[in-house]
ChimeraX commands (.cxc) that place a marker at each C-alpha (Angstrom):
marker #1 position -0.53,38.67,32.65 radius 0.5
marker #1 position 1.01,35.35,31.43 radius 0.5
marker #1 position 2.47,35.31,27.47 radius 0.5
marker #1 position -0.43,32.69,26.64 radius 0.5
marker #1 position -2.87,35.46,27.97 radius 0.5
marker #1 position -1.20,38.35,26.36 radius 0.5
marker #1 position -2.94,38.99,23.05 radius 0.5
marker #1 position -1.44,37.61,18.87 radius 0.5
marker #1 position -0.71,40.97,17.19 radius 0.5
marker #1 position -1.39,40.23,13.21 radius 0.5
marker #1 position -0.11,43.06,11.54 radius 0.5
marker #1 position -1.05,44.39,7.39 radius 0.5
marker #1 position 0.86,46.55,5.53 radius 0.5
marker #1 position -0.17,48.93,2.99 radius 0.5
marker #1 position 1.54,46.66,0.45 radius 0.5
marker #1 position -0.57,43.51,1.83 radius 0.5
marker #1 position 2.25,41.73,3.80 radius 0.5
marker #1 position 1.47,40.28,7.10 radius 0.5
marker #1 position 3.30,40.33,10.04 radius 0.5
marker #1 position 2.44,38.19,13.59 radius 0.5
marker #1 position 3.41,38.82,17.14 radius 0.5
marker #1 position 2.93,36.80,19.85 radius 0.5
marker #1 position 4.39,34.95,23.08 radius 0.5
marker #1 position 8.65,35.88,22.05 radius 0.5
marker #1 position 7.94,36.38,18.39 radius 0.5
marker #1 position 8.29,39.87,17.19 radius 0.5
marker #1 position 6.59,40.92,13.62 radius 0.5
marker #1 position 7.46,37.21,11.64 radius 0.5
marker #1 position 6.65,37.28,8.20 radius 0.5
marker #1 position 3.75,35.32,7.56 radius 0.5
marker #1 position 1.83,33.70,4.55 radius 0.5
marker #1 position -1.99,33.35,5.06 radius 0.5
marker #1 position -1.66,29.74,4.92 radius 0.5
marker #1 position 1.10,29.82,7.44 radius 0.5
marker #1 position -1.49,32.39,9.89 radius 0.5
marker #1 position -3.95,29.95,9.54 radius 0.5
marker #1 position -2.34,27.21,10.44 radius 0.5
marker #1 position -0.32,29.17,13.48 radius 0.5
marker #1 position -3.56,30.49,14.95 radius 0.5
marker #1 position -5.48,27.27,14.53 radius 0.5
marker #1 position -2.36,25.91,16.54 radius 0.5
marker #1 position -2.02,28.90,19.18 radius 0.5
marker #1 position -6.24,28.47,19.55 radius 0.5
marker #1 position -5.74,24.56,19.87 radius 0.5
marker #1 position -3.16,25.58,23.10 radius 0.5
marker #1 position -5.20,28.18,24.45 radius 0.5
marker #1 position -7.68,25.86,24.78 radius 0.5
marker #1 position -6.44,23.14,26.75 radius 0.5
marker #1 position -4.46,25.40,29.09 radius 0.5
marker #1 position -7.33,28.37,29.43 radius 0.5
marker #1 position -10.89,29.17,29.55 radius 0.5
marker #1 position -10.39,32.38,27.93 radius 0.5
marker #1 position -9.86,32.42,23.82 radius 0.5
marker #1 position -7.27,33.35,21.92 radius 0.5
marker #1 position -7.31,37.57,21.81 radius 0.5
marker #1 position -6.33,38.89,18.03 radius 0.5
marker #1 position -5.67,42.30,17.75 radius 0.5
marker #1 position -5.28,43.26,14.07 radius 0.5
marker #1 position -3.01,46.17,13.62 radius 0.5
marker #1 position -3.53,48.33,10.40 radius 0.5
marker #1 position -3.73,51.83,9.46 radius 0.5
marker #1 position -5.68,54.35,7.48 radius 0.5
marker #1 position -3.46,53.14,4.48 radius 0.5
marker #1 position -5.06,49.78,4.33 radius 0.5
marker #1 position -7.28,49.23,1.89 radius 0.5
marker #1 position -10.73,48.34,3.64 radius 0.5
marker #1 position -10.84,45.16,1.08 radius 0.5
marker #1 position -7.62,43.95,2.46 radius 0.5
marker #1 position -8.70,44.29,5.95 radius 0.5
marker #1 position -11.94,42.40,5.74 radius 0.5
marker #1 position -9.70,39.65,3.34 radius 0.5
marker #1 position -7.43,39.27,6.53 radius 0.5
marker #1 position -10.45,39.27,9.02 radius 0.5
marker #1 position -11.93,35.74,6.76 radius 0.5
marker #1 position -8.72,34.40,7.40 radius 0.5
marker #1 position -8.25,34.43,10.77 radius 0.5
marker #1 position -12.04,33.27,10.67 radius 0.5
marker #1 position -11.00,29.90,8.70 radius 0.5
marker #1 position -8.54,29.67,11.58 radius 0.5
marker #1 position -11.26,29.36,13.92 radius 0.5
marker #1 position -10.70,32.95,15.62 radius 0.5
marker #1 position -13.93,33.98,16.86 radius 0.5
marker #1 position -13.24,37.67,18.20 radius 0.5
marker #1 position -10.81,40.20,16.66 radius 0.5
marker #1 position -10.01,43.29,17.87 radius 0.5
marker #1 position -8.83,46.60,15.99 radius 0.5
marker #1 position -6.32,48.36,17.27 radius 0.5
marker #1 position -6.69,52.48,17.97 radius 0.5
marker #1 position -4.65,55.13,18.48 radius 0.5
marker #1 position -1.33,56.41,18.18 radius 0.5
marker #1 position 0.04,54.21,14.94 radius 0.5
marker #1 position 2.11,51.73,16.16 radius 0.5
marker #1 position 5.19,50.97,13.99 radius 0.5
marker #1 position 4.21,48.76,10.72 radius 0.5
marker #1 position 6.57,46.08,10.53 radius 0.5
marker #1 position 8.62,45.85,6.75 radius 0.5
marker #1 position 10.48,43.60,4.65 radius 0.5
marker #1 position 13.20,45.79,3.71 radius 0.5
marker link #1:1,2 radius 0.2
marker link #1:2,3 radius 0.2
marker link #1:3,4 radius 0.2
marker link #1:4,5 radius 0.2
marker link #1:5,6 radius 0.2
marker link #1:6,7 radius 0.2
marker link #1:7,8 radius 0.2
marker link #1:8,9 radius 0.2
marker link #1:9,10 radius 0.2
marker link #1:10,11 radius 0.2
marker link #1:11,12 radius 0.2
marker link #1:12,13 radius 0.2
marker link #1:13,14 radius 0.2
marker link #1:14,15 radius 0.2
marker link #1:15,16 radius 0.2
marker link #1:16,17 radius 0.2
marker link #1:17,18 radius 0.2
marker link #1:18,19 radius 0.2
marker link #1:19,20 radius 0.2
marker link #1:20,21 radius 0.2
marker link #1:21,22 radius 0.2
marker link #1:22,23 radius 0.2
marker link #1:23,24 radius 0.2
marker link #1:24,25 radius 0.2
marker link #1:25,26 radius 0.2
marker link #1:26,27 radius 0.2
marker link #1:27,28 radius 0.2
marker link #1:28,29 radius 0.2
marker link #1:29,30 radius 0.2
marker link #1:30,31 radius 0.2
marker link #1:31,32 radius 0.2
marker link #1:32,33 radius 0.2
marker link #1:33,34 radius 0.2
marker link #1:34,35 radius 0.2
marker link #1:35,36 radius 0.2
marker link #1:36,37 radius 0.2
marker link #1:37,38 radius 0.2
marker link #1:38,39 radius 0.2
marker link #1:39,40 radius 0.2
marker link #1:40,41 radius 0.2
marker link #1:41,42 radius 0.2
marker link #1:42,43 radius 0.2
marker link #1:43,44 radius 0.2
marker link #1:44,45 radius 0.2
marker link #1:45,46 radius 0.2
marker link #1:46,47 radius 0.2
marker link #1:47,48 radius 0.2
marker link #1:48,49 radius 0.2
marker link #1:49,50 radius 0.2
marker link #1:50,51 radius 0.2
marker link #1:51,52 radius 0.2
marker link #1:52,53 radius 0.2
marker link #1:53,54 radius 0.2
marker link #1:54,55 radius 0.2
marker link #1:55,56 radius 0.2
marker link #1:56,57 radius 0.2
marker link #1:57,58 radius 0.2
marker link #1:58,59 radius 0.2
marker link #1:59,60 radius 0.2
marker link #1:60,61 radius 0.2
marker link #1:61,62 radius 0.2
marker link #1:62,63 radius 0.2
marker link #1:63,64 radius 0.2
marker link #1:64,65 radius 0.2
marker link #1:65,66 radius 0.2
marker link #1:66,67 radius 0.2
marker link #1:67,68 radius 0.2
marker link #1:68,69 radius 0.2
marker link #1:69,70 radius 0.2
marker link #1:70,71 radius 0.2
marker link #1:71,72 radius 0.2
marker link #1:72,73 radius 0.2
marker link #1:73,74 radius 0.2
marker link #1:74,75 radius 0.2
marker link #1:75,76 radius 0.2
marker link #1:76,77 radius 0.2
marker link #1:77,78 radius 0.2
marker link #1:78,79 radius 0.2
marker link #1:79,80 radius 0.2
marker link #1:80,81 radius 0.2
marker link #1:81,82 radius 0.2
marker link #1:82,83 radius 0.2
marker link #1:83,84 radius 0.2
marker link #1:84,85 radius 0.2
marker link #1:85,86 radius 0.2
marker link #1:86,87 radius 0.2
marker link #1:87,88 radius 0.2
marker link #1:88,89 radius 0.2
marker link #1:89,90 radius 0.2
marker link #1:90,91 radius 0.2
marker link #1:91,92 radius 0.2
marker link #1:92,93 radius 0.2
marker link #1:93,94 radius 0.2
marker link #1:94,95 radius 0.2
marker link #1:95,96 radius 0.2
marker link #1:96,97 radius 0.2
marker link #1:97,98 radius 0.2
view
């Protein structure tokens, strides 16, 4: 599986910070107006080099508040992400400011 195939990782913390992974970017700090405007950019380049769309996974925990969750699921609407996907099982690490 190519990197442009290989699916963004947007990550929430309990605290409300988000985090995105994708192609060589590890867990960036991200403002929603700075996801939105990655992802519309990341969907714009899927596009012209693949039939597919662009995957989002959404990594969270049972710490999130479900409010926050659904907040950060608009968002990557307004970016023009059509499918999400949750991701289950073992916790993976939460990315952090400190």
């Amino acid at each position: 599986m190519s990197q442009s195939q290989l699916p963004v990782i947007v990550s929430l913390t309990d605290k409300g910070e988000i985090f995105i992974s994708y192609e060589n970017n590890i867990d960036l700090p991200i403002s929603e107006p700075e996801l939105i405007n990655t992802l519309s950019n990341l969907q714009s380049q899927s596009g012209n080099t693949n039939t597919e769309p662009l995957q989002v996974m959404i990594n969270a925990d049972q710490n999130n508040q479900y409010g926050a969750i659904m907040t950060l699921m608009a968002t990557l609407q307004q970016a023009g992400i059509e499918k999400v996907g949750l991701l289950t099982g073992a916790p993976l690490p939460t990315p952090s400011l400190q």
